[in-house]
N, C-alpha and C positions, 0 to 999 in steps of 0.2 A: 504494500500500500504506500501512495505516494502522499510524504505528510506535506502540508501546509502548516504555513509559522505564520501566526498573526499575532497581531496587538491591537489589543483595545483601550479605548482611556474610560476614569469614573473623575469625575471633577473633583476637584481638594475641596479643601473649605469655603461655603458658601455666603456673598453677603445677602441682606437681609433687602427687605422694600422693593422699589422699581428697578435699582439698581441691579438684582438678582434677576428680575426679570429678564430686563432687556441683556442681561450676561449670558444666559440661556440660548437667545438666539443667536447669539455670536458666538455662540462656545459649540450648537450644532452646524451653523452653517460652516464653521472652520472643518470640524471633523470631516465634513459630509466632501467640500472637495480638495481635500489633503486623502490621503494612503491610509488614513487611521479607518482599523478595518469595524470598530463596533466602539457602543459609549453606554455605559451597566450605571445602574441608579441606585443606590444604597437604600432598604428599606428600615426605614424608623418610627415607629409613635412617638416617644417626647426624643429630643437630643437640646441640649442649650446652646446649639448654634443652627442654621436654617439647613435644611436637609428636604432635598425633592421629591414629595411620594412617589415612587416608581414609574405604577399604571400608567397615571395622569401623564408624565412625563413621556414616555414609551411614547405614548397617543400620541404626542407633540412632536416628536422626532419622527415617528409615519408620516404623520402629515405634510413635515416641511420637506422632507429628504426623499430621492431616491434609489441611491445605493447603500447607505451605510443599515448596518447591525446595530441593534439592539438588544439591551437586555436589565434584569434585574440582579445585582450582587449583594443579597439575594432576597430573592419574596421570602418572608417571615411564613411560612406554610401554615404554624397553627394559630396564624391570626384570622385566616377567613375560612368561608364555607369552601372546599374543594369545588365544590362545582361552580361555584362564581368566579372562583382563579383558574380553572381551563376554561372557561369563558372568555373571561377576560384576554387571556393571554394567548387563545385559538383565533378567537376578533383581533388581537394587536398584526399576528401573523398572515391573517384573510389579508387585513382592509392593506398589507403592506407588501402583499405580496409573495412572502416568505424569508421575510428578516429578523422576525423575532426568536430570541435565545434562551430560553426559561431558563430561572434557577434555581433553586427553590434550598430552604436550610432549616435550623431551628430558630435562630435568632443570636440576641447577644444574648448576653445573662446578665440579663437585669428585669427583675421579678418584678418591676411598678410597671412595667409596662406588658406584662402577658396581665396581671391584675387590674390594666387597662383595657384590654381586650376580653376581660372574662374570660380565662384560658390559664386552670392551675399551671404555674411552671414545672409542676414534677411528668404533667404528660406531655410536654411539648417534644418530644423525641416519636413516643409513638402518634403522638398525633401526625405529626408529617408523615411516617414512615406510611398510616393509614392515607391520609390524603394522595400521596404519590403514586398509591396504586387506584387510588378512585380517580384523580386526574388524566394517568393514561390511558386507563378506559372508554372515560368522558373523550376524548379525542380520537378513537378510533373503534367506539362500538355507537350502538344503538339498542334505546333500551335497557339501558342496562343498571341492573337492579344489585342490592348491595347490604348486608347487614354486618355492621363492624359496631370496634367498642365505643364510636365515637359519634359517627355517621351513617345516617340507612337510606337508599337510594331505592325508589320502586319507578322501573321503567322509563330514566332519564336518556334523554338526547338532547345534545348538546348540536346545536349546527351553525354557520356554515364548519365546515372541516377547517382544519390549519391547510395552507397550500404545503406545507413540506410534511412527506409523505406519513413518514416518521418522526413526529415534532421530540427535539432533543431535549434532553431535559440533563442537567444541568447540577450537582450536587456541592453544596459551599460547604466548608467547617473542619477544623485540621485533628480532632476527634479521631481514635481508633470506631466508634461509631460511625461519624459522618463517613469515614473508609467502607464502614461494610454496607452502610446505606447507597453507596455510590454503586459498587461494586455488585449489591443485591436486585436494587433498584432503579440506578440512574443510565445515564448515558454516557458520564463525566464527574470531571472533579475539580474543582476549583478552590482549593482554600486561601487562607490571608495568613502573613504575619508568621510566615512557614521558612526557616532556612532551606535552602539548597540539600541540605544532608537528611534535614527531615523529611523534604518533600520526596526525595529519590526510596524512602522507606515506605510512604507513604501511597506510594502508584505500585511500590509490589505486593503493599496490605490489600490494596482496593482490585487490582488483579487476581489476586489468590483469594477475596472472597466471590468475586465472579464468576470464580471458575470453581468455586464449593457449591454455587447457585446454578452451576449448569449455563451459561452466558460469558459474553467478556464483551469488556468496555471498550469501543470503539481506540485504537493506539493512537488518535489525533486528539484525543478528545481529554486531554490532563492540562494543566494547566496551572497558573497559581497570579496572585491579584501582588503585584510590587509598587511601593511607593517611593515616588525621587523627586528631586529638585537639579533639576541644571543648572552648572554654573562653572566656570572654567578652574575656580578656586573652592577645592572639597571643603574649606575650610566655612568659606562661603556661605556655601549651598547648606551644610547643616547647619550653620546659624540661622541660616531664613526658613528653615523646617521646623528647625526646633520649636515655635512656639504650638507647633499645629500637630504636632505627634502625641497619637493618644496613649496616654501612658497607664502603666496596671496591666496591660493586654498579653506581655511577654517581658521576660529581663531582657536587660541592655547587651547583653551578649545577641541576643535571638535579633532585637532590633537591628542590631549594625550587621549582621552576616544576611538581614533579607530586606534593607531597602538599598538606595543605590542615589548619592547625595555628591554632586561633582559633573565632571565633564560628561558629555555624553558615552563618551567609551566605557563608563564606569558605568552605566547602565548597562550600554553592552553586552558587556562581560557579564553582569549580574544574570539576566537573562537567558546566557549561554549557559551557566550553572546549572541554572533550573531544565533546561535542553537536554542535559548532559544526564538527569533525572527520570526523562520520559517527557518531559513538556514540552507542548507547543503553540499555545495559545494563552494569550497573558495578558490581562486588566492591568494597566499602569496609571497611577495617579500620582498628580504636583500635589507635593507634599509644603505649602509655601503661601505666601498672600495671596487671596483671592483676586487681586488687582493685575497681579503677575502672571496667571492662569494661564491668559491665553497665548504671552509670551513662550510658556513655557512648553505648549502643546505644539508651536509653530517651529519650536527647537527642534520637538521631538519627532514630528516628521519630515523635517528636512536633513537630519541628522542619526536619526534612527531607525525608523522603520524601513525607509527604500530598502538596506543592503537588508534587514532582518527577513523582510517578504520575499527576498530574491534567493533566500540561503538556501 
C-alpha cells in the first residue's frame, strides 16, 4: 500500500469577540488554498479561553471551501445522542462532498463538564465504546435496531449516506484503552501530547488488539496531533509558547520530546520521528499569540508541508 503523508492544522489559542470571528475566515481561506491538507476543531463545554464548537464550525469550513478536510480533534462521544452525531457528521460529509474526518474520544478529564452534560464521568469510556458501534451502523445500515447499557434504537435510519463509502472514523487518546478502542473499533488513531517513543508502542498496542478482534487498522491511518511555534531562534519560539502550553497534561520531559519550538527543520524532524513510528498523518498547531496564527501557518506551508506531501 502506497502511504500518503499529510498534515493538518487545529488553531492555537483563540481571541474572543468579532475579532475571532473575522480570524476564522482568514485562518480557512488560508488553509483552503495553501497545501495544508485538513483543519480539526477541539471539542469543549466550559474552557477559560474561547474554543470553536466543532459541528458549527465543520459546517463553516463546507460551506466556504472546496478542497480542504475537515474534522473534529475530537467529538466528546459521551456528550451527545449517537444518532445525532452520525447525523450530524454523515450531513457534514453529504453537503461536502466527502471531506469530512470523524473522531471521536472520551474527553478530557475534567468531571464539571460531563456533570454539565448529564453524563457520570465513570461511564464515559463505555459510553463511547457503545456509541461507536451504534454510529457505524447509523451510517451504513437501515433500520437498525439496538439495545445496549446506554442506548436503545428501534428501527432507525439515518439518510442521506456519507459520500465516502466507508466513513473513517477516527480514534483520539494516548490510553492503553483508547489503543484497544482504536484497534477494536476504529479506523485510526490519533493521540496528543505522545513522545515519539510512546507513540511507536502505541501503533503496535492498537495493531495487536486489531488483530485479537479479527480486523486491522488501515497502515495510513496513525497519526498523532504536535504542537510548534516557528521561529529561526529555539530560544524564541519557546518563549512565545510558553504562555499558551497547557500545563498538568504530561511532565516536562514528555512536553519537550513531543512539540517542536524553533526553525522549521525542527518541526521537521519532529515529525519524521513520529514517521519512523508508523505515522503518517498529523494535526499540527501554533502553539503562540493568536495575532501571530496566521503568520505562523503561512511558514508552515511554504516551509513545511511541500517536501513532507512529496516524501
Amino acid at each position: 500500500m502506497r502511504i500518503k503523508y499529510r498534515i493538518g492544522v487545529m488553531p492555537g489559542p483563540w481571541p474572543a469577540g468579532a475579532e475571532g470571528r473575522d480570524l476564522l475566515w482568514r485562518f480557512i481561506d488560508l488553509c483552503e488554498r495553501t497545501e495544508i491538507d485538513s483543519v480539526w476543531f477541539s471539542d469543549r463545554l466550559s474552557s477559560p479561553t474561547p474554543v470553536l464548537e466543532p459541528v458549527t464550525t465543520m459546517a463553516a469550513v463546507a460551506a466556504r471551501t472546496r478542497r480542504l478536510k475537515f474534522g473534529p480533534s475530537v467529538l466528546v462521544a459521551p456528550f451527545r445522542s449517537p444518532v445525532v452525531a452520525a447525523r450530524e457528521l454523515e450531513m457534514l460529509d453529504y453537503l461536502s462532498g466527502g471531506r469530512a474526518l470523524p473522531a471521536v474520544g472520551i474527553g478530557v478529564e475534567q468531571e464539571r463538564e460531563f456533570r454539565a452534560a448529564g453524563v457520570p464521568f465513570r461511564e464515559r469510556g463505555r459510553r463511547t465504546d457503545e456509541a461507536i458501534r451504534i454510529m457505524r451502523r447509523c451510517w451504513s445500515e437501515s433500520d437498525v435496531s439496538y439495545d445496549g447499557e446506554f442506548w436503545t434504537l428501534d428501527r432507525i435510519t439515518v439518510l442521506p449516506r456519507p459520500v465516502q463509502p466507508s466513513l473513517p472514523l477516527w480514534i483520539g487518546g494516548n490510553s492503553e484503552a483508547a489503543m484497544r478502542r482504536a484497534g477494536r473499533l476504529g479506523d485510526g488513531w490519533i493521540p496528543s501530547f505522545i513522545t515519539p517513543a510512546q507513540f511507536r508502542v502505541g501503533v503496535e498496542k492498537t495493531r495487536a488488539f486489531a488483530a485479537e478482534a479479527g480486523r486491522a487498522v488501515p497502515g495510513d491511518h496513525f497519526g498523532a496531533l504536535v504542537n510548534f511555534w516557528l521561529d529561526d531562534d529555539p530560544a524564541r519560539a519557546r518563549a512565545a509558547a510558553a504562555p499558551f502550553i497547557p500545563r498538568g497534561r504530561v511532565d516536562e520531559a514528555t512536553l519537550a520530546a513531543c512539540t517542536a519550538f524553533g526553525p522549521a527543520e525542527v518541526l521537521a524532524e519532529r515529525l519524521e520521528q513520529y514517521v519512523a513510528g508508523g505515522g503518517s498523518k498529523f494535526i499540527v498547531r501554533p502553539m503562540g499569540p493568536p495575532e501571530r496564527m496566521l503568520e505562523q501557518l503561512e511558514r508552515l506551508a511554504a516551509e513545511v508541508i511541500p517536501a513532507f506531501h512529496r516524501r
